[in-house]
N, C-alpha and C positions, 0 to 999 in steps of 0.2 A: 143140440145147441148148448149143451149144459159142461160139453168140453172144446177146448180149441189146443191146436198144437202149431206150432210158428217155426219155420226156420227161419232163424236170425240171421242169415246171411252171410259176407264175407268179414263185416264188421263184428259179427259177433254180439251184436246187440240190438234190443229193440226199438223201432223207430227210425234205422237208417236208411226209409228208403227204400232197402231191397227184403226185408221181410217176405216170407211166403207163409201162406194158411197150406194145411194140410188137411183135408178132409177124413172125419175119423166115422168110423163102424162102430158103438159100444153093443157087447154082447154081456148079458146079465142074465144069471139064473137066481129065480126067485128065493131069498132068503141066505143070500149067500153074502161074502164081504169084501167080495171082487167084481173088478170090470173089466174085462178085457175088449181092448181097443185096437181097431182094424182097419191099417191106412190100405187106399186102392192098389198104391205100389209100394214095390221097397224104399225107403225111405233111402233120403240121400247124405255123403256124410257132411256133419257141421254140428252145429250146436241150436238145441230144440227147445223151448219153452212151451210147457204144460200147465194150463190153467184149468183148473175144475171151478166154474161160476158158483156163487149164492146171491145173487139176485132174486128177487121175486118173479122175474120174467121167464129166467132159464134157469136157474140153480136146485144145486142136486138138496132133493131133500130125504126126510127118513119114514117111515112109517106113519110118526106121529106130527107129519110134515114142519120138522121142523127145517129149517138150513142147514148148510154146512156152515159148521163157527170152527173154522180151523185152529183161530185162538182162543177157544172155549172161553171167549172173555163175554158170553150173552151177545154177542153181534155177528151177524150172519158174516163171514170171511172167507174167501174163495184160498182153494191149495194153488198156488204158484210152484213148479219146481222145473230145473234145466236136464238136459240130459244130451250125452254126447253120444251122435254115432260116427264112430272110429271104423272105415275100411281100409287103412293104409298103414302095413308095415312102417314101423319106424324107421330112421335114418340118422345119422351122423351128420350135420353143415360143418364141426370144424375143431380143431384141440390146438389150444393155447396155452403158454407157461404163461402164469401167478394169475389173482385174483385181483380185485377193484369192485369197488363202489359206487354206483351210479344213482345220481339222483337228477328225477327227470319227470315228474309228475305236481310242482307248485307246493308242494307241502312235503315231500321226502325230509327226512334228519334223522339224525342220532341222536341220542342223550346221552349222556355222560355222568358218571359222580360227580355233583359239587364239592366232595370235599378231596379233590384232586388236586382242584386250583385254588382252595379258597388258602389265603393268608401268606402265600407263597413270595417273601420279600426277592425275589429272584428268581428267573422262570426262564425257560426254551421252547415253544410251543413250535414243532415242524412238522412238514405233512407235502408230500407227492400231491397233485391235484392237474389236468387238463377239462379247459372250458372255451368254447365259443362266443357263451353268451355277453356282450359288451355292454348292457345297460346294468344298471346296479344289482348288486347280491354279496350276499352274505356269507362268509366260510365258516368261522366261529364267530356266537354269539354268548357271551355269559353275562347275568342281567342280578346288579345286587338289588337289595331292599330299595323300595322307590323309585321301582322302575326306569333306574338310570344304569348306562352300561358299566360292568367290572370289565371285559374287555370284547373288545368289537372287531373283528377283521372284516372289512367292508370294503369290495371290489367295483370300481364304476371307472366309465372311459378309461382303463388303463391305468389307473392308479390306485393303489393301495393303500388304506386309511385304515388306523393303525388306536383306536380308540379307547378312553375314557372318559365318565361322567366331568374327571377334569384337564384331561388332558390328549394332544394328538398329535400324531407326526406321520409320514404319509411318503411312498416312493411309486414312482411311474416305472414299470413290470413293461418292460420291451418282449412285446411278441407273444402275450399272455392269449392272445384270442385264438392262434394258432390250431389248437385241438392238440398241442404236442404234452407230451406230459414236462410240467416247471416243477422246480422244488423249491418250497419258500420257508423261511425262518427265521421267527419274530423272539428276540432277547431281549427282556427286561430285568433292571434292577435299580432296587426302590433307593438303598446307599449312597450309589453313582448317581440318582433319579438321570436315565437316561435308556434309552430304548434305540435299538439297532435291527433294521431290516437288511436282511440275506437272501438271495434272488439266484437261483442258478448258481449258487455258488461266489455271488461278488455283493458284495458289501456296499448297499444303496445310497442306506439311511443310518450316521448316527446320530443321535439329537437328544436334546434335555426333552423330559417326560417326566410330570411330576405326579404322574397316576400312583395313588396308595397303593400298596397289595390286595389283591383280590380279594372284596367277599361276597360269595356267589351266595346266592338265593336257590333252594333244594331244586332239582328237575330244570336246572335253569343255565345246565353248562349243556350247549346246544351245537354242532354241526350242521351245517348246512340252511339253518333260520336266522331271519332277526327277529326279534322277539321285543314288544314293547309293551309286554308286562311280565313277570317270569312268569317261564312256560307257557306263555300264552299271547294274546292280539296280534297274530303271524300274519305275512301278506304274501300269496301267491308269487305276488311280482317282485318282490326283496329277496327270493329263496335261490339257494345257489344251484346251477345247471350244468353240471360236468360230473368226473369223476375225482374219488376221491381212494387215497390209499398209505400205508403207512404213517400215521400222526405218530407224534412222541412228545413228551412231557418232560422237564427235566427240572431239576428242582437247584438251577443256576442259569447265569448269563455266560451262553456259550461262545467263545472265541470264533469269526469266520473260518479258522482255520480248522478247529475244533469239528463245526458243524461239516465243512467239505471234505474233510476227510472220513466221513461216515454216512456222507449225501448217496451214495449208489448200493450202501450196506444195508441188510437185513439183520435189524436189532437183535441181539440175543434176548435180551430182558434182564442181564444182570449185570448192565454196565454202571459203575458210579454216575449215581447223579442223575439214573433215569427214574424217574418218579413211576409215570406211567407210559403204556407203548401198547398204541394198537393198529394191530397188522393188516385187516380190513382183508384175510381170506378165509374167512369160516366158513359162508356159504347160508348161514343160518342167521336165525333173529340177535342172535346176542353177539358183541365184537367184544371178545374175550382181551382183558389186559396181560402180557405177555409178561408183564415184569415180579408177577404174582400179588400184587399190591391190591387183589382184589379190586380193581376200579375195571369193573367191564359194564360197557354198557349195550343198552339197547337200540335197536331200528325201531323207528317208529312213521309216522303223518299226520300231520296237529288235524288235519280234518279226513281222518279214519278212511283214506282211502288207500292206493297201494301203496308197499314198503320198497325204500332206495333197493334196489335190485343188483344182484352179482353179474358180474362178466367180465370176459377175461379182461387182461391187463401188459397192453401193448407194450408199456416202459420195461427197459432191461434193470437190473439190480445185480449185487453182489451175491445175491443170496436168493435162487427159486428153490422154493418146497413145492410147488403146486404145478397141477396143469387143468386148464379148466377144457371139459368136453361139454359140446352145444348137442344134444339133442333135437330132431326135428319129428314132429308128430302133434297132429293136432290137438288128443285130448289127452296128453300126459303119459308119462312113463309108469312101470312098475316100480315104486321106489324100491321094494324088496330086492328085486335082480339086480337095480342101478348101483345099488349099493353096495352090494357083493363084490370083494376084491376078489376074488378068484374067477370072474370073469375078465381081466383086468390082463395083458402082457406089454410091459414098458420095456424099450430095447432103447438103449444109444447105440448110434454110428461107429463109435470109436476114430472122431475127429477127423472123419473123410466125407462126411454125408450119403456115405451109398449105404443101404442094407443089402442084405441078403452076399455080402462079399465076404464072409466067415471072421470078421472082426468087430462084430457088435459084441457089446457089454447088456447084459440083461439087469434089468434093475428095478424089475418088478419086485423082488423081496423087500427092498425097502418103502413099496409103497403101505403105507400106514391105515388109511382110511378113506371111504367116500362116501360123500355128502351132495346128496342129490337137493337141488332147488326147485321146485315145481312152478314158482313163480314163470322161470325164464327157462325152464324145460334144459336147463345146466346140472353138470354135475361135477364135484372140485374134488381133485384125487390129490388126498396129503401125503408127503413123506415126507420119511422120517431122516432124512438128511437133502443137503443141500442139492438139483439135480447138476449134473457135469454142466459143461459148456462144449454145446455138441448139438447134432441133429439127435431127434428123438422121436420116435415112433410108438404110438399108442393100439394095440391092437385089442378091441370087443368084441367078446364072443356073442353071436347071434344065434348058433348052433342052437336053438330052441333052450336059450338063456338069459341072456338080456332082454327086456317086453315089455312091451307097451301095456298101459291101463286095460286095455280091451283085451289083451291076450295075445295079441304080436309079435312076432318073433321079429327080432332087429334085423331089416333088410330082408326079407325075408325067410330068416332061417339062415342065412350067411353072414361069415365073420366080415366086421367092418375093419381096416387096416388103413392106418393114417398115412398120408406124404409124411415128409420131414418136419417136426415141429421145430424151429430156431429156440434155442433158450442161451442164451447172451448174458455174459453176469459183469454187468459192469460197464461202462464205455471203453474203448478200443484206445491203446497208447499211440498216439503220434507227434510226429516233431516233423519241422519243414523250414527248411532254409535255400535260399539261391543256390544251384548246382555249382560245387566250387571251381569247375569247368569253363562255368558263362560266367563268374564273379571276374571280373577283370580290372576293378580295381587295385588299388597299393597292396591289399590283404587280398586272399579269396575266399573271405570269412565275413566281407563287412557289408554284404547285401547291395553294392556297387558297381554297376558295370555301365559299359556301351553300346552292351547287345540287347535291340526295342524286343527279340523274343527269346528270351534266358527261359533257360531250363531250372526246375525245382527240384532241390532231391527231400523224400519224402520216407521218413520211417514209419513203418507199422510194426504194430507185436500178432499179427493173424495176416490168413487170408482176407482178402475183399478189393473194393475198388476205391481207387484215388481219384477226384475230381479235384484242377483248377479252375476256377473263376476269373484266367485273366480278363477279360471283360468290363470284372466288378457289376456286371448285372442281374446275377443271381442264374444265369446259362450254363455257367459248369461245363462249360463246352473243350476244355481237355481233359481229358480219364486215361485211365489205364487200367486193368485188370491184373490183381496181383496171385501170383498161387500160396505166397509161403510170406512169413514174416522175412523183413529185413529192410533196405532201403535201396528206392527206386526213383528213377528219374523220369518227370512229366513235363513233357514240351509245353510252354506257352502256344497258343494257335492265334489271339490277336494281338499286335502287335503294341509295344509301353510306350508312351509319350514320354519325352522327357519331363523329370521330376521325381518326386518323394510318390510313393503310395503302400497301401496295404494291399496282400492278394491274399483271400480267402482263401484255404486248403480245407477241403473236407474227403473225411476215409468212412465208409460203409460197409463193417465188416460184413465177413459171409455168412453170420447170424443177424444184420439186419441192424444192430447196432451200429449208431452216427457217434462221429467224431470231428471237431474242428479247430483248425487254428489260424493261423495268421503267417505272412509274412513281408517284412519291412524291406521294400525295394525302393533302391532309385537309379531310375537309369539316365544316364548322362552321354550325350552322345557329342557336345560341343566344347571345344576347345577352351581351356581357361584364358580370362583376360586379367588385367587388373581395375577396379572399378573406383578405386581411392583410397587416399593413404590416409589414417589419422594419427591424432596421437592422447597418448594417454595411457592409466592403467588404473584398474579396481582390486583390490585385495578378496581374496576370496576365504571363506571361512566353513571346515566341514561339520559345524555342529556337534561335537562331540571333545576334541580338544584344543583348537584353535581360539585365540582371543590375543590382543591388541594391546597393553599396558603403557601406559607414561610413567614417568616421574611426579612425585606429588608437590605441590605449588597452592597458593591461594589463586585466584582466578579474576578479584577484584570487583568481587557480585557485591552490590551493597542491598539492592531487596527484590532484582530480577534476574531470568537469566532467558536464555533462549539457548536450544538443540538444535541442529540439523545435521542429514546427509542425503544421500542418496541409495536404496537399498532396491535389490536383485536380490528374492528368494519367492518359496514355494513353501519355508518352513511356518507353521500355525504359528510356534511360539518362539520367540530369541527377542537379546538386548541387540540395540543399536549403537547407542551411547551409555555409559553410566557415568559418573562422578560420585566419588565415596571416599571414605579413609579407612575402610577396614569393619566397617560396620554400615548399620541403616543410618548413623546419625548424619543428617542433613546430606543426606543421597538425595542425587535429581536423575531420574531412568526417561528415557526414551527409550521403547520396545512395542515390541509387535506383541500381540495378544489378540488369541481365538483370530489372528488372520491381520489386526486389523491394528491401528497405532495406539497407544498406552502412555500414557508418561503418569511417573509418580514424582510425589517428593515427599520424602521423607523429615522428620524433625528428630527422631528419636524411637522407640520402638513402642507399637502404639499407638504412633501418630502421628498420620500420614494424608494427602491430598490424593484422589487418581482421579483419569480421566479418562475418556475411550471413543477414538475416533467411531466414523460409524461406514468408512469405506475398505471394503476386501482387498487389499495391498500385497497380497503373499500369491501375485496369480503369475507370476516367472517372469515379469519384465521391470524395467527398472522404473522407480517409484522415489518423487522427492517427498522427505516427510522431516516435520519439524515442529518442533515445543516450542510456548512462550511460558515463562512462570512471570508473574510480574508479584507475587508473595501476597495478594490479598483475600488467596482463599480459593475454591475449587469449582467454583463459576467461572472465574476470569483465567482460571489453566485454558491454553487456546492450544486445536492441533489442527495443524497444514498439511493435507493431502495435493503434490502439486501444484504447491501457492495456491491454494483455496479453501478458505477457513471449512474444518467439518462443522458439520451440528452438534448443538447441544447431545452425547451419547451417555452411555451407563457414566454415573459419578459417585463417588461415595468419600466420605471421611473418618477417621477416626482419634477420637485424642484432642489435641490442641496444635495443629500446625501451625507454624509462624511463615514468616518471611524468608527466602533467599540468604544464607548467609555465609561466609567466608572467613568465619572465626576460625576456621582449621582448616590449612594444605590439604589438598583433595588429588585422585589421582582420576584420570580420565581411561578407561575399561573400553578396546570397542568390538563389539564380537560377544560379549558376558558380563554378565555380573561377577564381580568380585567384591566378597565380603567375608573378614573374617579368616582369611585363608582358602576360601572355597569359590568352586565357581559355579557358577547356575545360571539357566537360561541362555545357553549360548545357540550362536544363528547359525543356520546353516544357509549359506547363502552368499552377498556380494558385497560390500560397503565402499560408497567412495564421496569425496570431497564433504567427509566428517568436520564436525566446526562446533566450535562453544561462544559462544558471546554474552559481556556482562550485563547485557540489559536487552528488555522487553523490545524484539524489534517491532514494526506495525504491519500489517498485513501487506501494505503495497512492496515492504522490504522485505516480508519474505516468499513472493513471489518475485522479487525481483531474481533472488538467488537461483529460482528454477531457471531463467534464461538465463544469467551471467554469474558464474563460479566469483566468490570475491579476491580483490588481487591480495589480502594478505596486511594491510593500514588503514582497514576501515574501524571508524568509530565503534569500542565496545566491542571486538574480534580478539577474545580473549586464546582460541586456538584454532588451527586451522593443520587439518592433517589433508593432505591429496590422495595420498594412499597411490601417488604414479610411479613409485622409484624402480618396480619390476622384476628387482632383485634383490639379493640379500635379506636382515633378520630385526631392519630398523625401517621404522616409518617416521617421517619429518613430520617437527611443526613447526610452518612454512612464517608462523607468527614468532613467538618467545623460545622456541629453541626444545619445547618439552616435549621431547622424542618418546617414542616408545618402541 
């Protein structure tokens, strides 16, 4: 009674239910410092728990009967220990290129140096990650003094929250729950105060952020935790649950272009501007900083249970060094064998996938080193260059060399020899346009035809398969199988409605690697009519050199004035109207700004009135907008969205503005500002039935203007341009004659 021994089951642990007692034999010769214990049968295999009692009932005692105090601490303490019995040859379940980080146990993270990030007036923090989990979690958390956040990335319903103690901006991540691997990329900078989210490649989020530069609190730049006190009060359910792989640190605000053009790349670590970079394939407790900057940090679990765990890493990249091999065996490998590269033969295909057809490339010499994880019964084989883009075969010797903890020989004593392992460096090049065959439009370039099932021609740079989506419901129900690079055509199979749409194209190299695009069809199968004739014409302006000049006049303002036109654009920022003579003094702007209507007035430099509507105007369709000034100060500036007074919006002044004034011939700008010689802010976009007038109209008169253009003798209609002549390098003013 004074021992018990338990098989713990299939769970591996005690209490689950299927526990079994084993009935023991002890055999003891007097005076000696052993027991030997004698189950009825062989023991089976699993994992066993051995308890030697000190209780007063059954507990082992000594001579001078005392207990057992296993922790000699004066209190009787029973010996607790496990023990594995292994009858099963190890095995091989699988060999993957690159490495990854999984965290999946409620408390997994990394730590990181604080002083990585801290003080960093400009930053690029980016990082590979695929995840499932849809209620809240945390990817990076770094937490300064006061337990308030230096920067937060915080994942819930699909949207991305992007934090600070004072500030936040936030983008909705399409198709995040997926389990696919996304790549995300968060730039800040403190100069600009503005913070810009990058998603797969496409630019989400830019936005004002007036979060100071980081300063982090020691132990407290975290992975995978929120943490609401540094380095500590973590919650299970806030902890992030996915994988994680390649983060990078950059000590700037990186360009979308910047960041996509190194999004499928393996860092070297000695690129301008990378602070820190960690690769997340060691295999081991520590994720070494690649960029030698010493910031490597550690795997840890705020409540001491298991560490985020290796395993392979399904995503392709520019650049594998690694191939991770799974191990199968109950109670652990011999790390000594595991590790040994000389059991170890790495072959490529040599770009055909077959082996054994006398054109493999052997490239076991550049394999570097192996690093067995016993956690996950993995082991991560490095090299020392980049591996090809090819099928690749892993061969372990078993030959009475590679072994299990117990003495096993791998497989029994025979070599294990993998299938083909895919290693994909990068996504697969494609392009997809209507078959210029089925284009039978004017062009057979312009994605128009009459045929409901046109054919697509389809480039690849490899082998693999092509799937259409005519459908559009995610069936992919035409394919084609390709053997070689070059470009192929794939039949539509249902048939296009007439009209405009998108058709999904995606190519699946024969490494496994996805690629996708798009293509702009419209099929037209009915005969043109005519629907009505109008008339009219708007000036158009390409934002860059185009703009509109008069002749300079007084206008006849005594202390009001009133803008309007009519504007078609898409551009954030451009003038509408200006009036000026060469400088700011006594300019009146009507313009568009951050999207949305503007009007200043100027007195002199220095000091000036603005105002800012508060509706988004710049969204491609045409929009009547128009100023009052009536000269009494920067409350009473009014702006007309569509004949509808906006709200009170951003207002500011500065200086001493006055009244409307007409002491000096002014010239009318429409397209830019011109001042001084120079031009600025010019539109890119449409202007039509532009107008000045000398006095404050009222609200009902300037929605009247949105229904009815005026004729040209209305009261106070100091100009009037139509912008309809069509032709030529003069535009009328249909009022006083001052052309431009």
């Amino acid at each position: 009674a004074a021992y018990e021994l338990l098989h713990l089951g299939a769970n591996r642990a005690a209490g689950g239910g299927d526990d079994q007692a084993v009935a023991l034999t002890p055999a003891y010769v007097d005076g000696a410092l052993e027991v030997t214990l004698t189950s009825a049968a062989p023991l089976a295999e699993g994992l066993y728990r051995l308890t030697v009692r000190s209780d007063a009932t059954n507990g082992l005692q000594n001579l001078a009967a005392e207990f057992l105090d296993q922790n000699q601490d004066g209190t009787p303490d029973p010996y607790v220990a496990t023990l594995e019995v292994d009858l099963t040859p190890p095995a091989v379940s699988g060999v993957a290129a690159g490495t990854c980080l999984v965290y999946d146990d409620g408390y997994d993270m990394v730590t990181l140096p604080h002083e990585a990030l801290n003080g960093l007036a400009a930053y690029t923090l980016e990082l590979w990650f695929q995840t499932t989990k849809t209620n809240g979690q945390s990817l990076i958390s770094a937490i300064q003094s006061g337990n308030t956040a230096a920067v937060q990335f915080w994942l819930t319903n699909g949207t991305l929250y992007v934090e600070s103690a004072s500030s936040s901006v936030s983008a909705t991540l399409d198709g995040v729950y997926d389990g696919r691997w996304h790549h995300l990329a968060v730039t800040y900078s403190d100069a600009a105060d503005r913070m810009e989210i990058i998603y797969d490649g496409r630019l989400l989020t830019s936005a004002g952020y007036t979060g100071a530069p980081p300063s982090v609190s020691p132990g407290s730049f975290i992975v995978g935790q929120e943490q609401d006190a540094p380095a500590g009060a973590m919650d299970a359910g806030q902890a992030f649950s996915g994988a994680l792989t390649e983060l990078r640190l950059w000590d700037y605000a990186r360009s979308r272009a910047e960041v996509d053009a190194m999004r499928f790349q393996r860092a070297a670590g000695d690129e301008a501007g990378l602070r820190a970079c960690w690769h997340f394939d060691e295999g081991t407790t520590t994720i070494t900083d690649a960029t030698g900057n010493g910031f490597d940090g550690v795997l840890g679990d705020w409540n001491s249970g298991d560490l985020p765990r290796w395993q392979p890493a399904t995503a392709w990249w520019n650049d594998h060094r690694t191939l991770y091999v799974t191990y199968l065996d109950i109670g652990g490998m011999d790390t000594a064998s595991v590790q040994d590269t000389a059991n170890y033969t790495i072959l490529a295909s040599g770009g055909d996938g077959v082996f054994d057809d006398g054109n493999e490339v052997d490239l076991t010499a550049s394999l570097q080193s192996v690093r067995y994880v016993p956690a996950t019964r993995g082991a991560v084989l490095a090299f020392d260059a980049t591996l090809p883009q090819d099928m690749v075969q892993v061969t372990i010797r078993g030959t009475a060399t590679v072994r299990d903890a117990a003495g096993h020989a791998l497989l029994g004593g025979n070599d294990y020899v993998s299938p083909g392992v895919p290693v994909a460096l990068g996504v697969p090049a494609i392009a997809a346009v209507v078959a210029p065959e089925t284009d039978t439009g004017f062009s057979d370039s312009d994605g128009i035809t009459s045929q409901t099932l046109p054919g697509f021609r389809v480039t690849v740079d490899q082998p693999g398969t092509i799937a259409v989506d005519s459908a559009r419901n995610g069936s992919w129900e035409a394919s084609r199988d390709v053997t070689a690079a070059g470009s192929w055509r794939v039949d539509a199979v249902t048939p296009f409605a007439d009209g405009a749409t998108t058709v999904p194209v995606r190519f699946t190299s024969w490494l496994g690697a996805v690629a996708t695009t798009s293509v702009a069809l419209t099929v037209d199968t009915t005969p043109p009519e005519v629907g009505a004739v109008t008339a009219g014409t708007a000036l158009s302006f390409d934002g860059s050199n185009d703009y509109v000049v008069t002749t300079a006049k007084t206008w006849g303002f005594t202390t009001s004035a009133t803008l309007a036109a009519w504007v078609k654009t898409t551009d954030d920022t451009g003038t509408l109207i200006s009036l000026a003579h060469g400088d700011v003094n006594n300019e009146l702007l009507l313009l568009i700004s951050g999207g949305k209507a503007q009007v200043i007035q100027h007195r002199q430099p220095g000091s000036y009135w603005y105002r800012n509507g508060t509706s988004v105007i710049n969204l491609g369709r045409w929009v009547h907008v128009a100023a009052v000034f009536d000269g009494t100060g920067v409350n009473a500036m009014r702006v007309f969205v569509n004949g509808i007074e906006e709200p009170l919006g951003t207002t500011g002044q500065a200086g001493s503005p006055a009244a409307v004034s007409d002491a000096t011939p002014r010239w009318v700008a429409l397209g830019g500002r011109l001042r001084g010689g120079s031009r600025s802010e010019l539109l890119a976009g449409q202007i039509d039935e532009a107008q000045v007038w000398s006095r404050a109209l009222s609200p009902a008169e300037v929605a009247a203007l949105v229904a009815t253009a005026p004729v040209g003798n209305e009261p106070g209609l100091a100009g009037l341009w139509r912008l309809n002549e069509g032709v030529g390098t003069t535009v009328v003013d249909a009022v006083a004659g001052c052309n431009g």
